[in-house]
C-alpha positions in Angstrom: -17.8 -14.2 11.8 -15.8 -17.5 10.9 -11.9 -16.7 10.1 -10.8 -17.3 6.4 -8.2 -20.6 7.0 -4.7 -19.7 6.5 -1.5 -21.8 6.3 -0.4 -23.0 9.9 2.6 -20.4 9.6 0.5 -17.9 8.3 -2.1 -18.4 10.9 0.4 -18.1 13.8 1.5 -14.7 11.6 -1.7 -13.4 11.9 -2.1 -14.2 16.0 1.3 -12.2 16.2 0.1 -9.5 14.5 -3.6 -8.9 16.4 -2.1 -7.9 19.3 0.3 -5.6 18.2 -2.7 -4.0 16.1 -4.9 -3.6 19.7 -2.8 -1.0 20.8 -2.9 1.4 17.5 -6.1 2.9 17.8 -5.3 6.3 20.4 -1.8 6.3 18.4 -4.0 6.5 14.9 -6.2 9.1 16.5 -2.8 11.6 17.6 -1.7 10.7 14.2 -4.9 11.9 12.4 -4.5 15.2 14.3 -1.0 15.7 13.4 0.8 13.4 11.0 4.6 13.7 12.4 3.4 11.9 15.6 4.5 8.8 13.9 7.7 9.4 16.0 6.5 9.2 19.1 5.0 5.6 18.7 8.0 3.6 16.7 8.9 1.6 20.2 5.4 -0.2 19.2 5.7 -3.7 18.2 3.7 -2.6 15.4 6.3 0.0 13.8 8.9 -2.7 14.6 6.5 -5.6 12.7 6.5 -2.9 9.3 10.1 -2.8 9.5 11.0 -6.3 10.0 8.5 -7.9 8.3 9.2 -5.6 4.7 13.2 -6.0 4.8 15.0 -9.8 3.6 15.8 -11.4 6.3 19.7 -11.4 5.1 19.7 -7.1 5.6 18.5 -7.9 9.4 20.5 -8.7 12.5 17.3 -10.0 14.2 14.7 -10.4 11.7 11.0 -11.1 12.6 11.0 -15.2 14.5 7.6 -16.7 16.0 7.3 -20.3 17.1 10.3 -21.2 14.6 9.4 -19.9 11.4 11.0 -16.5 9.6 9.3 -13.9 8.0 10.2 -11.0 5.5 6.8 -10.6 4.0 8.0 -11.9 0.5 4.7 -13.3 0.1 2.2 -11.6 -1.0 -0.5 -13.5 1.5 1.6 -13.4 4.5 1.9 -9.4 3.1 -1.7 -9.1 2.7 -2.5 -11.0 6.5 -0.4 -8.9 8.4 -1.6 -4.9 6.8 -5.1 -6.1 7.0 -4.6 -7.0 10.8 -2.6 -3.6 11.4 -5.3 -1.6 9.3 -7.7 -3.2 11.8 -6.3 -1.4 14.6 -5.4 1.8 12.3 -4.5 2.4 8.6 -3.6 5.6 9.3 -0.8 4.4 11.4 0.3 1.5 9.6 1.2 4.2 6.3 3.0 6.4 8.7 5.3 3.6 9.5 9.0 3.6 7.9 9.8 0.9 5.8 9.9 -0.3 2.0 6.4 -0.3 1.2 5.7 -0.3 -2.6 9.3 1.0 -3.2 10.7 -2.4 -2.0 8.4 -3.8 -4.7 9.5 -2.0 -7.4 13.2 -2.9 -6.2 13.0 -6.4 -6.0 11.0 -6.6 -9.3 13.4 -4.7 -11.4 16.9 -3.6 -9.1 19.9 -6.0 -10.0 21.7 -7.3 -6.7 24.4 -4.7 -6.1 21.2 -2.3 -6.3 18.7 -4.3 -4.0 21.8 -4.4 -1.9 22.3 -1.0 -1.6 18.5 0.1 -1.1 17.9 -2.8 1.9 21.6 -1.7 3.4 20.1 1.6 4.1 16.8 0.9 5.1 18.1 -1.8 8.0 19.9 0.4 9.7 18.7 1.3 13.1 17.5 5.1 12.3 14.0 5.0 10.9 13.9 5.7 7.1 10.7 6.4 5.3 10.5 5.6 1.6 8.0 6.6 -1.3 6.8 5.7 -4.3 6.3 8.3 -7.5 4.2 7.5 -10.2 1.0 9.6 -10.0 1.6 12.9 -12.4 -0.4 15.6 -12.0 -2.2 15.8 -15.4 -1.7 11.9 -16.2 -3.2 10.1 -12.6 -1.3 6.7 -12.6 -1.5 6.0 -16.4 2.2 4.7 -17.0 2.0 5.2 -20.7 1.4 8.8 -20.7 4.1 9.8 -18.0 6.0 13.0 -18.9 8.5 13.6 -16.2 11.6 13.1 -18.0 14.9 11.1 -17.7 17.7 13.4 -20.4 21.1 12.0 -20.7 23.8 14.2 -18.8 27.8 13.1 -19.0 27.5 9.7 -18.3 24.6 9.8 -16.4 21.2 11.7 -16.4 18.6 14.7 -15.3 15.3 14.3 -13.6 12.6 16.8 -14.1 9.3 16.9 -13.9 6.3 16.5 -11.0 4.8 13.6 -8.9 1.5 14.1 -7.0 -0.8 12.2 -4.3 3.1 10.2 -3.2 2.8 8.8 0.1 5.6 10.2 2.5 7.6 11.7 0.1 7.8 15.1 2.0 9.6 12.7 5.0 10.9 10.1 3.1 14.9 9.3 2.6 14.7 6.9 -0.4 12.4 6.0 -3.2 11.3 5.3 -6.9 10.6 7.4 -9.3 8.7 6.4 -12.8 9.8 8.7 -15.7 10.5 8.7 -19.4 13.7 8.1 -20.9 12.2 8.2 -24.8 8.9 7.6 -26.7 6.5 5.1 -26.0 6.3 2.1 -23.9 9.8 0.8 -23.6 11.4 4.5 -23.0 9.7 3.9 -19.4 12.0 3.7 -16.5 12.4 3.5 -13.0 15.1 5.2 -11.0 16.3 5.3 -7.2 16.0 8.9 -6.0 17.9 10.2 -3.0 15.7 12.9 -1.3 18.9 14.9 -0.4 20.0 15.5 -3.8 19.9 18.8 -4.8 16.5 19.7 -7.0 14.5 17.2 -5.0 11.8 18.9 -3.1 8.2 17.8 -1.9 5.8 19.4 0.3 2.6 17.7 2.1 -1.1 17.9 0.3 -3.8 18.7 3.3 -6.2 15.4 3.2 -9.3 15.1 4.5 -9.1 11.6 5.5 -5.8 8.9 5.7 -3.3 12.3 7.7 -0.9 8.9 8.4 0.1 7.8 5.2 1.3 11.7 4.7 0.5 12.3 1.0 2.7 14.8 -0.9 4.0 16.6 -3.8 7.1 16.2 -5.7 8.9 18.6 -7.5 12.2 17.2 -9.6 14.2 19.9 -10.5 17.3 18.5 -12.9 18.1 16.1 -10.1 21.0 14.0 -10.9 20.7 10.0 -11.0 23.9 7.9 -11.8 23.6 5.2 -14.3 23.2 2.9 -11.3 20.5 4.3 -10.1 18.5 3.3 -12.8 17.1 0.1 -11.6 18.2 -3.0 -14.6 19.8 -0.6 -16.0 23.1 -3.5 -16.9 20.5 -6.4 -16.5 17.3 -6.1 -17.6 16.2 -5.4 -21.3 13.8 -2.0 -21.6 11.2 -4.4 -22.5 11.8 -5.7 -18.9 12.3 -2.8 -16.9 10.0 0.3 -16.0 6.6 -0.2 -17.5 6.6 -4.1 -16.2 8.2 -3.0 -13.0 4.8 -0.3 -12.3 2.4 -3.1 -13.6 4.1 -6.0 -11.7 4.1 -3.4 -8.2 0.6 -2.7 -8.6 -0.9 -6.0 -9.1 1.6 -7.4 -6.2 0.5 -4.4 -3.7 -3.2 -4.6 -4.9 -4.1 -7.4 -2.6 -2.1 -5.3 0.4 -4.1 -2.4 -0.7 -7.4 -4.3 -0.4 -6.5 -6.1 3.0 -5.8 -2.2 4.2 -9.8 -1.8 3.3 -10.9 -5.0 4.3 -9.2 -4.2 8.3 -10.7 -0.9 8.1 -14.0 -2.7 7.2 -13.8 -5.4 9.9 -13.2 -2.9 12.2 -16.1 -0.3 11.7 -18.4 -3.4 11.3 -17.3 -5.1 14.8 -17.5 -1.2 16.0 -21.4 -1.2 15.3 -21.7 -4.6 16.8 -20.5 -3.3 19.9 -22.4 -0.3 20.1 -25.8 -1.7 19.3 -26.1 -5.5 20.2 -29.6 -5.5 19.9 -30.4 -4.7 15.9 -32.9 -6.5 14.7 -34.8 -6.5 11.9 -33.9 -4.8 8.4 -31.3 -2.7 10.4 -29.7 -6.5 11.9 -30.3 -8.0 8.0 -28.0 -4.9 6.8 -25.0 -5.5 9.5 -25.4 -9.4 8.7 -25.3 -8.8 5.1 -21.7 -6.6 5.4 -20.7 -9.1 7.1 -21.1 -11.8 4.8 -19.4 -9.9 2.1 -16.6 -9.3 3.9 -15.7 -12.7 4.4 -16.4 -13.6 1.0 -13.8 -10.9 0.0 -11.4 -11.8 2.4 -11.3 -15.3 1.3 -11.2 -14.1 -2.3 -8.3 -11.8 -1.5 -6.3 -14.8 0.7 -6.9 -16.8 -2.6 -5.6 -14.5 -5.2 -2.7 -13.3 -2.8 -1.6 -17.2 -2.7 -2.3 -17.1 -7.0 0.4 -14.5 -6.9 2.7 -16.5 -4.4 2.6 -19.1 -7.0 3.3 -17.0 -9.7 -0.6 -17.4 -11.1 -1.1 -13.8 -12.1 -4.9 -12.6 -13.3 -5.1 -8.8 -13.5 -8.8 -8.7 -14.1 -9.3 -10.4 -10.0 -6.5 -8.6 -8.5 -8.5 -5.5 -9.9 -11.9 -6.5 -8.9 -10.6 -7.7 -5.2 -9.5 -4.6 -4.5 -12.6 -2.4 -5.9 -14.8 -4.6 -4.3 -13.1 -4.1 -1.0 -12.5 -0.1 -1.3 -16.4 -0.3 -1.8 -17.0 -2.5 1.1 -15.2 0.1 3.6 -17.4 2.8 1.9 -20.3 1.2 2.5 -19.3 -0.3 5.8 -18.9 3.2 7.1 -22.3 4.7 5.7 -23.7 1.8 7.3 -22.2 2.4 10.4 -23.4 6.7 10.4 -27.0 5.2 9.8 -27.7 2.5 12.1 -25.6 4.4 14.9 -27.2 7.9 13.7 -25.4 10.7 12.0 -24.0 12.5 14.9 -22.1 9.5 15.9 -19.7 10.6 13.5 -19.1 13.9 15.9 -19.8 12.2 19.0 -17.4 9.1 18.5 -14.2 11.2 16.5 -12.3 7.2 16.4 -15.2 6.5 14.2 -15.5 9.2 12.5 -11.7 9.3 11.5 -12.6 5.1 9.8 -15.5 7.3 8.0 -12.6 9.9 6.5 -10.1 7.5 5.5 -12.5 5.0 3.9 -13.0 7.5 1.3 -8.8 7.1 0.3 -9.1 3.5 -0.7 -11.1 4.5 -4.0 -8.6 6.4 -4.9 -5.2 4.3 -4.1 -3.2 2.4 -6.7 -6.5 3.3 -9.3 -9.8 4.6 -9.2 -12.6 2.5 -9.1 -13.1 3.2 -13.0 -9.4 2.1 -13.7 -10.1 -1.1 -11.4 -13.5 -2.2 -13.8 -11.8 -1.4 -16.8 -9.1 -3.8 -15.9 -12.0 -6.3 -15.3 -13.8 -6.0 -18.2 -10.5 -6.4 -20.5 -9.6 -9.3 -18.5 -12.9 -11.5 -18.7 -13.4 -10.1 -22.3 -9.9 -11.6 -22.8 -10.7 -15.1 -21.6 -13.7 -15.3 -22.8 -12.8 -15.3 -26.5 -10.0 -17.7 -25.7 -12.4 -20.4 -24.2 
């Protein structure tokens, strides 16, 4: 299978990553079987690549150097490049790593300087800190609009209460973002930096069948206090400009991470099969072939819309059919992989059947598959009445 062309610097990105990735897969395996083993394995260059690659460059003594250029994974491709090559040693493990994730997102889309200043300051010191981010309610999914955990005025600051569910790391995490409701409607929506040692702040791990690394959890906010500078554009931003956009603008910019998560996991299963069973012909060779294909195609589509973002060329509608099409492409790598290889493979080999659990998260991350078309469908509805 050809490689999708990438920038030179992105390309020798992408070299540096691979062969960090090649040594994740017996890590990802202890990590499936008990999720705290992350600690064990942060002297990888792997954990080191999540942490150096997600923080600016100015928070960072030694930030991440190869062949002359600096990186700090500002761009959304060079973002997108460097999960997919992780995920294709394990996804598992890439989640589990420390870092700022979609809460560095969120912060750099909405957080004023003293703010973004504050949140990178503790993330690059040398102790590992795990971040999360809260959106997902229990009764609402990921629906913004309809979020009812609630931001009251206290003094001269406030009171958050209310739940958060299916949160990656929370239950380990130092630092993250919460999405609540300050008032009614659309512009009462904001966004607030939580402090996981604050007093009513509690969160618990959900058992998961597949994905154990990225550690999913359950929040409970109990009247927990947040400063006026907590709230992130609180002095800068109008409300029209702060926490709906900054959940819409996270998602779209971690959509094309999300799908290059899929699309590693993909690559890997289908190389997996290749390995095992040279020798396909016929329908069962066509089948592998055909996989194949699409996952190039998607890659290239996914490098493409990444760049769009990079050049602030923003089309909802293709970031959400990227990423459903590549959360359906791990799906059907991994049925693929249980028939040609034979349903007790997924026994027999337990690294493949671990891919076969955790391909089942990816319909579920940053919006179901339903979410995804519906975004789709508005989008080419929408420009086809304006042509």
């Amino acid at each position: 299978m050809s490689e999708p062309p990438l920038p030179r610097r992105t390309e020798v990105l992408r070299s540096h990553v691979r062969d960090a990735a090649a040594q994740l897969r017996d890590p990802g395996m202890e990590i499936d079987r008990d999720p705290t083993a992350i600690d064990r394995w942060l002297h990888l260059p792997a954990a080191g690549l999540m942490r150096l690659s997600t923080i600016p460059v100015e928070y960072l003594d030694a930030p991440l150097r190869i062949d002359g250029h600096t990186y700090d994974m500002r761009s959304c491709l060079e973002h997108t490049v460097t999960i997919e090559e992780l995920s294709y040693g394990d996804a598992g493990f890439m989640l589990a790593c420390p870092g700022p994730l979609m809460s560095g997102v969120a912060v750099d889309a909405l957080g004023d300087d003293k703010q973004r200043h504050a949140y990178y300051e503790q993330l690059s010191r040398p102790e590992a800190t795990w971040t999360f981010f809260g959106l997902t309610e229990p009764a609402k999914g990921s629906a913004a609009t309809e979020l009812e955990t609630a931001l009251t005025p206290d003094g001269d600051g406030f009171r958050l209460s209310g739940a958060k569910r299916y949160v990656g790391n929370a239950a380990f995490a130092r630092l993250g973002v919460v999405f609540c409701r300050r008032a009614p409607g659309p512009l009462g929506i904001e966004a607030v930096l939580v402090d996981t040692r604050d007093p009513g702040f509690r969160a618990e791990l959900i058992p998961t069948v597949g994905m154990r690394g990225a550690r999913i959890s359950a929040i409970t906010l109990d009247g927990v206090r947040i400063e006026r500078e907590q709230v992130l554009g609180y002095d800068t931003l109008r409300p029209s400009r702060r926490g709906l956009v900054g959940a819409i603008r996270t998602l779209q910019r971690f959509r094309p991470v999300l799908a290059g998560t899929a699309l590693g996991l993909t690559r890997a299963v289908l190389d997996h099969v290749r390995r095992e069973r040279p020798a396909l012909t016929g329908t069962a060779r066509d089948r592998l072939e055909d996989l194949r294909d699409r996952l190039e195609a998607t890659r290239r589509q996914n490098y493409d819309i990444a760049s769009a973002i990079d050049a602030g060329k923003v089309r909802s509608d293709r970031i959400a059919g990227v990423k459903t099409r590549a959360a359906e492409l791990a799906e059907r790598a991994t049925l693929a992989a249980a028939d040609l290889l034979g349903p007790a493979s997924l026994l027999e080999d337990p690294w493949l059947g671990k891919l076969y659990r955790d391909a089942r998260a990816f319909e579920f991350m940053e919006g179901t598959g339903h979410i995804q078309r519906l975004a789709v469908f508005q989008g080419v509805a929408k420009h086809t009445f304006l042509a």
